[in-house]
N, C-alpha and C positions, 0 to 999 in steps of 0.2 A: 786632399784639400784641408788647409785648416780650419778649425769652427767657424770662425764665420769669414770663409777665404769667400762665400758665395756673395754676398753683400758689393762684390766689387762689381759683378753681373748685371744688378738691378741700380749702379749709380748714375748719377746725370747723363753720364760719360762713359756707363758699360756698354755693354755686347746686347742686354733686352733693352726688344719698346714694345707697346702694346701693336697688336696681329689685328692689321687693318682688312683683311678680308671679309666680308659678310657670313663666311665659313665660321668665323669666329665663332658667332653666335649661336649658330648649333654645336659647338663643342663645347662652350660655357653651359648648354641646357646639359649634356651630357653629363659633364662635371660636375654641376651641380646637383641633379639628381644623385652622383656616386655619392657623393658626399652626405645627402638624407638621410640614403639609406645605406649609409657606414661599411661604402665598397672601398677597395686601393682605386685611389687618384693618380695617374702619372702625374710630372712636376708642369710637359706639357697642356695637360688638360689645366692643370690649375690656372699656367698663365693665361690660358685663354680666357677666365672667370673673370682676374684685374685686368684683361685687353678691353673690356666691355667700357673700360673711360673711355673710348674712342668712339662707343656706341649710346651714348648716355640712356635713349629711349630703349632700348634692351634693355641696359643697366638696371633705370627706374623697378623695368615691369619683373626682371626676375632676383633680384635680390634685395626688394624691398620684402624678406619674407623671417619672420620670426622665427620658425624654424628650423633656419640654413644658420643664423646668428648661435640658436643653441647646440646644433649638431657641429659646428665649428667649436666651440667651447669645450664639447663634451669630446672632441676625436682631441684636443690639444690637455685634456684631465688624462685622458687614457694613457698620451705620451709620456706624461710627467711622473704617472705609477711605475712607468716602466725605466724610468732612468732618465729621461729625455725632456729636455725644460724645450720651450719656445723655440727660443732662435738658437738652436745648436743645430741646424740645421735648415736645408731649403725647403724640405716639406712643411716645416712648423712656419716657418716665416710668410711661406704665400698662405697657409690657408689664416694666417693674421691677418692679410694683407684683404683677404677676402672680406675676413671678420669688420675691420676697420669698413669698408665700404657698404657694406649691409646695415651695418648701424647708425654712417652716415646716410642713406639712403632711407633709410627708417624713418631716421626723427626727421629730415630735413622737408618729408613728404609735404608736410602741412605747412610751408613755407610758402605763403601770400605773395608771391610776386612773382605777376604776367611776366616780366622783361626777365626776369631769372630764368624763367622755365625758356623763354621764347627762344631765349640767346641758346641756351644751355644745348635745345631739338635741335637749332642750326646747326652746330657743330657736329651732328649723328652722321657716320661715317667718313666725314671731311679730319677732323681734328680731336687729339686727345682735349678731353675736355675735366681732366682728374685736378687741375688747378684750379678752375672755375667751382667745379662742385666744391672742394674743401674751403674756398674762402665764400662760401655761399652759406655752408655749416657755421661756420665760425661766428659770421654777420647773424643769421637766424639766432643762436644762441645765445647772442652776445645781448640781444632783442628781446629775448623770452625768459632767459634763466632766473633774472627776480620775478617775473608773472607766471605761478602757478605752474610753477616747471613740470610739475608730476603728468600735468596732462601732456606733454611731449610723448614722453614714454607710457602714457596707459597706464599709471600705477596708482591713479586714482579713479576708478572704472567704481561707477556701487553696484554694478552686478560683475556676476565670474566671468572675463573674457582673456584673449593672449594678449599682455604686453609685448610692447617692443622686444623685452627682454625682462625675465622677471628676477627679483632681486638674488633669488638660490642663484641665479646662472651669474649676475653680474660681481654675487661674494667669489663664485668661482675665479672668474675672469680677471678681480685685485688682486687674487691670491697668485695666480700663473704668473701676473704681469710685475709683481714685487719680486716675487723668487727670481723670477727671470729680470730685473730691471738695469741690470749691464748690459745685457742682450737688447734691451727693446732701446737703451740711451746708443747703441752703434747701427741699431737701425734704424732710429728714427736721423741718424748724424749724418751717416753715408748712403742713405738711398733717395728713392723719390718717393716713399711710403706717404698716403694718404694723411691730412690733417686726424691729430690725436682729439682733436674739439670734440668730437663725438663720444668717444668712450667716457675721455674727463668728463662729460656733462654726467653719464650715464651713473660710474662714479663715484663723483660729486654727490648724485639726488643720496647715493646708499651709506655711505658714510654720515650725510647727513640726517640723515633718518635713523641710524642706529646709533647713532652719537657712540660709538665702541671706539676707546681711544687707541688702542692697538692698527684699526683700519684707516682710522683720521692719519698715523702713522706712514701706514702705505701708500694712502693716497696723496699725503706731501710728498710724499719722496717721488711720485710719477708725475706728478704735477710741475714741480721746479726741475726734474729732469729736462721734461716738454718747454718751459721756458729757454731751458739752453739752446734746442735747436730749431727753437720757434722761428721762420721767415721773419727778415728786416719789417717787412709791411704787417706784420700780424702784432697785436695787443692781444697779451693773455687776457681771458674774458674776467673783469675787475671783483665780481662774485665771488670765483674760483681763490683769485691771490685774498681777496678780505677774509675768504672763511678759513685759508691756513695758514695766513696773521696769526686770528683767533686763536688756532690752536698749536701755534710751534710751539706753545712749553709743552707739552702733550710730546711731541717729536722731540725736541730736543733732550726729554728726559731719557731716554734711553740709553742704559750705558753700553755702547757700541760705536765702532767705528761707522760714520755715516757710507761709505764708498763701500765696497763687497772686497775689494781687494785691490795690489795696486796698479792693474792694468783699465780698473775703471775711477780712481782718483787721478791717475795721469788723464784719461780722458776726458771727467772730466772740468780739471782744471784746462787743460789745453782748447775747448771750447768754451769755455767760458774769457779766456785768452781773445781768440782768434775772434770771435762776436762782439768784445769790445772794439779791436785793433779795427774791426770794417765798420764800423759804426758811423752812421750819420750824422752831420753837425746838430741837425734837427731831425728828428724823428717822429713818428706819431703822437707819441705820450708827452707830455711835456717833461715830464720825469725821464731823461736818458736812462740807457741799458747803465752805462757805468757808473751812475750813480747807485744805481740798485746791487751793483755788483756784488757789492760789499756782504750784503744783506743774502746772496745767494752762495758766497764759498761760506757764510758762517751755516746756511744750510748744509751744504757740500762736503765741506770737507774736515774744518776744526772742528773739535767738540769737545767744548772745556772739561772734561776727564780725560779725551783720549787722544786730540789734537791729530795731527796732519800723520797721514802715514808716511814712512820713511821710505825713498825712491822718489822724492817730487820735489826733490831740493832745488836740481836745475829749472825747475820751471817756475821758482819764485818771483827771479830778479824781473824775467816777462811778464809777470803777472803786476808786479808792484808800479811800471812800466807803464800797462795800461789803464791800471785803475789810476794812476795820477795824470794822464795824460787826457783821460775821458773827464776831470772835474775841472782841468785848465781850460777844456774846449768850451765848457759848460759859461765860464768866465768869460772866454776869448769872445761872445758871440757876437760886441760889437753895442751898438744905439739899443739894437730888440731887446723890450720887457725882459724881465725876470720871471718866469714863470714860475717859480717855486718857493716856497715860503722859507725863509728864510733860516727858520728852525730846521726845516727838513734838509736842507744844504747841510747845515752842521749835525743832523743827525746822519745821516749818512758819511759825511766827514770824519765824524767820531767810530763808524765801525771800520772805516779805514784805517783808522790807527788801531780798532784792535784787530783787525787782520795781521798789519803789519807787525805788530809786537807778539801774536802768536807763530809767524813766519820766522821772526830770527831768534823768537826761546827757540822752536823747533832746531833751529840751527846751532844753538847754544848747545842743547840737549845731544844733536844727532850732526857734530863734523864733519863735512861731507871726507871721505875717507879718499878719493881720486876727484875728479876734476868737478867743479860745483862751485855756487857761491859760499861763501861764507858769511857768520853772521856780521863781522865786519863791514866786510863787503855792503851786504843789504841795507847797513844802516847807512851808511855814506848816499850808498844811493838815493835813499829815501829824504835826504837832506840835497842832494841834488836836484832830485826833482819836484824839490819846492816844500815840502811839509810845512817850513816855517813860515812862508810866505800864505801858504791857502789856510793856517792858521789863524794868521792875520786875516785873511778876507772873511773870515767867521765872522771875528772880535766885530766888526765894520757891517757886515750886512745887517747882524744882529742891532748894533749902537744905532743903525742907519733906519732902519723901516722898523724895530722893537714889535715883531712880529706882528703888523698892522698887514691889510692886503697888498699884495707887490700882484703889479701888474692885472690887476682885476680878481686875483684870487688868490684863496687862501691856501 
């Protein structure tokens, strides 16, 4: 099998679902116990541990536990001394998988709401309920993280008690999930893995409390990962994108290719592709995915020292494609308000052009040698599909509303 040939196993559409038997639950107690106390796990007992979304009230009562969180941490430290990152394999992947839902199960404890919980027991042994809980994390957090986030996690305790998770284990936890961060962008793309809202919160608090610009570093780069294969219905929580606004010169200063190599800049630019091309007229944010786009390949992939790697020539012209087709849709909407101010149209407008003028130096620089666009090509195109025109609607929205409120806000 190849590295991550196992990934095909656990997709929408593989071979695993969670093990609806009530059996289950005495093998998750098993599993978990092996796991405390740092026995070998088979790969079955693991799944049994993630089958527990099928069981929520098990789920709550045994991996709401601090300790399974660090001994998961500390058997996935031990891997990576010995050669072995995360997801290079299925034993590292489930006991993440584990990890992810102990953390959700953690913070989410203290979530105020009867109907969440009520809904949540109906579904115990009837229905996987791993959907409901992660957008139930995401809601609580999205609720809490500017109110005194620390008490989520216990890390404002004034006497000595267990955090959720304490900061030693959570430095640990960036550091696996950075090194490993190709791995965790193909599992978080191709499986049904548990919402990331949790860990990002967890984080979040640590990075932001060490204010260490090195970890501000890693934790962008896990972050705008997670925006790529964030679900249509989910909004990254607006905390998390404000505080690594704040700090992309921090990230961008590093002189390094942003992608690990180019089996993970093909990837991914092809999702950031593929999330525009399905994108809704209208979507939650008033802010479309493809207007932000722009804003996430100059995270991704350019970087004014070291620009695009070379092997991703063919996926520019799709890319140019849908970033012009996602700001026509934007226009196309029809009588509906404008929701967006009108600077911020042309500021995202403007990183569109510099995408595109780092896409065809790139191609200037680097001929595609066999079949590919060329920088010709791309420019043609980019005149085709309207630059000079959505130039114009700049000049116009701008002359038109002179950055006054459009459509009730700013």
């Amino acid at each position: 099998m190849t590295r991550y040939g196992y990934l095909r196993k656990y997709a929408s559409d593989g071979t695993w679902s969670p093990s609806t038997p009530t059996e289950t639950i005495r093998q998750a107690q098993t599993a978990i116990s092996a796991i405390r106390n740092n026995h070998d796990v088979s790969i079955t007992m693991l799944e049994s541990v993630i089958s527990l979304t099928y069981h929520p009230i098990s789920l709550m009562e045994l991996l709401g536990d601090p300790g399974l969180i660090r001994d998961c941490i500390l058997y996935l430290c031990q891997r990576e001394k010995e050669g072995v990152q995360v997801f290079d394999d299925e034993q590292g992947y489930l006991y993440f998988r584990i990890l992810l839902l102990a953390i959700n199960i953690s913070v989410i404890s203290d979530f105020d709401c009867p109907a969440f919980w009520n809904v949540l027991g109906s579904k115990d042994g009837k229905e996987d309920a791993s959907q409901m809980l992660s957008r139930g994390v995401e809601v609580f957090i999205a609720q809490r993280a500017g109110d005194h986030p620390d008490q989520l996690l216990d890390w404002d305790l004034p006497t000595p008690g267990e955090p959720i998770i304490s900061q030693r284990y959570a430095l640990l936890l960036l550091g696996l999930l950075f090194k490993d961060r190709k791995g965790l962008l193909r599992v978080c793309s191709e499986t049904r893995s548990p919402t990331l809202t949790g860990v990002l919160f967890v984080l979040w608090r640590l990075v932001h409390i060490t204010g260490t610009p090195t970890l501000w570093t890693y934790f962008i780069d896990i972050a705008k990962r997670n925006y790529l294969v964030a679900g249509d219905n989910v909004t990254p929580i607006q905390i998390f994108e404000e505080d690594a606004r704040a700090h992309s010169q921090i990230w961008h200063s590093r002189n390094a290719s942003i992608a690990v190599d180019l089996e993970d800049a093909r990837t991914q630019l092809l999702l950031l592709t593929k999330k525009m091309h399905f994108e809704p007229a209208r979507g939650p944010s008033a802010v479309s995915f493809s207007m932000l786009a722009p804003s996430l390949i100059l995270y991704f992939s350019p970087n004014s020292k070291v620009g695009f790697i070379s092997g991703v020539e063919d996926l520019f012209l799709p890319l140019i494609q849908e970033l012009f087709a996602g700001f026509w849709r934007y226009l196309e909407i029809g009588d509906n308000p404008i929701f967006v101010p009108p600077e911020v149209f042309v500021n995202h407008f403007g990183a569109i052009m510099l995408i595109n003028n780092c896409m065809i130096q790139h191609l200037i620089d680097h001929p595609p040698i066999a079949a590919g666009v060329t920088s010709k090509e791309a420019l043609q195109a980019t005149v085709d599909l309207g630059v000079i025109e959505l130039m114009s609607q700049s000049i116009i929205l701008i002359d038109d509303y002179n950055g006054e409120e459009v459509g009730g806000k700013k």
